[in-house]
C-alpha positions, 0 to 999 in steps of 0.5 A: 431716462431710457431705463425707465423707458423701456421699463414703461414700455414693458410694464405697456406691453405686459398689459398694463396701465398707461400710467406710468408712461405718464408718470416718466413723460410729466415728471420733469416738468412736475419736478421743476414746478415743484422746485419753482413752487418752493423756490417762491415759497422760500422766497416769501418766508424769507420777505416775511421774516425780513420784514418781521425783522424790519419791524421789529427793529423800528418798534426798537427804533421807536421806543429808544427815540420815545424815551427821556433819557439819553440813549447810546448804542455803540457797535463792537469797536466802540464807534457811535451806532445810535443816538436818541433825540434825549441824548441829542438834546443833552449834549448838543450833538449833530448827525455826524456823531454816528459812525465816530470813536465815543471820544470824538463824538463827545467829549467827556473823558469818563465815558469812554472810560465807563464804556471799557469797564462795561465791556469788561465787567459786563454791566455799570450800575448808576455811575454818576458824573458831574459835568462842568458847563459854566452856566449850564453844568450836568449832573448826569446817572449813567446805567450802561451794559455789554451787548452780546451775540448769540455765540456769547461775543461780545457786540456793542455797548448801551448806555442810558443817561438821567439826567439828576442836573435839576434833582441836584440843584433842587436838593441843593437850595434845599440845603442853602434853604435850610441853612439860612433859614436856620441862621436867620432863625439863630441870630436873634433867637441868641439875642433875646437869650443873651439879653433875657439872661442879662436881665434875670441875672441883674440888670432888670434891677436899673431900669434904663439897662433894662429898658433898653435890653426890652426894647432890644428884646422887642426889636429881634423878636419883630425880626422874627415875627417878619421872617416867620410871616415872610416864609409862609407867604413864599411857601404858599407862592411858590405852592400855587396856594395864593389865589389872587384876586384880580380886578381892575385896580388903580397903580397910583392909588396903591402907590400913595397908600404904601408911600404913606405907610413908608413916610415914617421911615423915609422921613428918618433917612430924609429920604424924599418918596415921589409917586409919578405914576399916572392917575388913568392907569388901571391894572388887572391885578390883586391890589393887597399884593401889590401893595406888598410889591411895592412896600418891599422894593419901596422898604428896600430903596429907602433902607439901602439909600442914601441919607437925603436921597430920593425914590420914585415910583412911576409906570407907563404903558408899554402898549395896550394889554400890558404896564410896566412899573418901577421904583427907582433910588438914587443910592450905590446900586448894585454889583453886576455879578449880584443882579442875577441872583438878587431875586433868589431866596435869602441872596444878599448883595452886602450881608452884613448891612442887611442883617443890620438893617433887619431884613430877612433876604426875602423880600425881592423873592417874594416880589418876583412870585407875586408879579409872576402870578399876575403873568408879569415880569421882573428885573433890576437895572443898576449903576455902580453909584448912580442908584438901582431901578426895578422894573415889573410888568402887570396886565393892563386894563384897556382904557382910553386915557382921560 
């Protein structure tokens, strides 16, 4: 500081300002004010971009753990940085995945595989897999692309899951659907051809050949009539198109009404059709689709039953807002892998004996929608050779009993 003194002093003497002298006595103390000053200044940009960068990244954070689909981010080593709650959900993982080699983590050999290929190519475009589970297998859509830095390095991999396990099985029972439908459909449409071709080739000219081909005739095109009535019911239950009427309805009246309609047909089994349902018992319920409930499992029990056999058809209260009914028979009963799936469209236990009997693979699908529309349940309880017993539920009105 002395130069700069004495230069003060000299411009002072040479009668000039005071100033400069004020200049050289203040400028350390403005030098390091200004130095503070932007010192706090660098200090606040860099709070706000930290805190600009924070956010940014929670906004990230938010819309990966708002979406549907599985999201995986795996850092430059291929170790788990990121798992949204869908990708949790869909493999069942827990919080020690983060931080863990993609092969540890989970356990599917063919995504570690993808991930090296998206490292490689840059980018997987709707690779499916099919993952087995027993009963919960996953049919999986994975999109997945390399992360890169600003130098262009490579920095980490995300993939994105869809999950196409209920598209699949859906376009699945399509095809089963279409497929049996269309057998149903050829079976007896062959017949009446074949019989309708043996008649004009012939045999209407022997009147009992002919008499009994038409009575064949008429039995099959019967079997079509069902089938045809019995998927526009399914179709319009499974719609949601049926509206049921629902009033307070006597079980043990519907009960009479379709054993007496039954009676013909139980008769030619000597089949005996008991009705214990109890007299007060009154449900909120649509009585002509109940009467199809129980026409259906009633039908099924005297078919499927033994000659000389017996069918009940009783109900309880299981408490005051809900009644449990059931048909019960005395017949083979039902196979234990068969009893999941008997309510599915078309599923028959012996096929053979169904076709042969006329059934149209139906009749319990469309018992279980209907009971579902009334709010109820259905199920089936079976013993090999002591008989089957199928057990729905109904809203109960709330009555003192007589």
């Amino acid at each position: 500081m002395g130069v700069e003194l004495w230069w003060g002093l000299g411009v002072l003497g040479g009668g000039g300002s005071v100033v400069g002298l004020l200049w050289l006595l203040h400028r350390d103390r403005w030098q390091r004010d200004l130095l503070r000053e932007s010192a706090l200044r660098l200090a606040e940009l860099k709070t706000q971009r930290h805190l600009a960068l924070v956010e940014e990244q929670s906004k990230q954070q938010a819309l990966l753990d708002s979406m549907v689909e599985g999201v995986l981010v795996l850092d430059e080593q291929g170790r788990v940085e990121h798992v949204n709650p869908a990708l949790v959900r869909l493999f069942g993982l827990g919080p020690e995945v983060k931080g863990q080699p993609l092969a540890n983590a989970i356990a599917v050999p063919e995504l570690a595989d993808m991930a090296r290929r998206t490292v490689q190519q840059g980018r997987l475009i709707d690779q499916q897999i099919h993952i087995p589970g027993g009963d919960a297998p996953l049919t999986l859509q994975i999109n997945a692309v390399a992360l890169r830095d600003p130098d262009r390095l490579h920095a980490g991999t995300l993939l994105v899951f869809h999950d196409l396990t209920q598209h699949t099985r859906l376009a699945e029972q399509r095809r089963e659907f279409v497929a049996n439908v269309s057998h149903e459909l050829r079976t007896p449409l062959s017949l009446i051809k074949g019989y309708t071709e043996t008649l004009l080739a012939g045999a209407k000219d022997d009147p009992e050949t002919a008499t009994r081909f038409l009575q064949t005739i008429d039995k099959h095109a019967d079997r079509l009539t069902f089938l045809i009535e019995d998927l526009l019911t399914i179709s319009k239950l499974e719609s949601g198109q049926v509206i049921m009427n629902l009033q307070p309805t006597a079980l043990r009246d519907v009960a009479a009404q379709v054993i007496e309609d039954l009676r013909a047909k139980a008769d030619e089994k000597a089949t005996t059709l008991r009705n214990e349902v109890p007299g007060h018992l009154r449900v909120h319920g649509d009585g002509d689709r109940l009467q199809q409930v129980l026409s259906n499992l009633i039908d099924n029990a005297i078919k499927y039953g033994r000659p000389n056999g017996r069918v009940v058809v009783g109900a309880r209260s299981l408490h005051e807002d809900i009644v449990e009914a059931w048909v019960a028979d005395d017949g083979v009963g039902i196979p234990m892998e068969a009893r999941e799936r008997i309510f599915e469209r078309f599923y028959r236990v012996d096929k053979g004996r169904a076709r042969e009997q006329g059934g149209t693979g139906l009749g319990l699908s469309i018992v279980k929608h209907i009971v579902q529309a009334h709010g109820g349940e259905v199920r089936v309880e079976s013993d090999l050779g002591n008989g089957s017993c199928f057990y729905f539920t109904l809203p109960r009105v709330n009555e003192a009993a007589p």
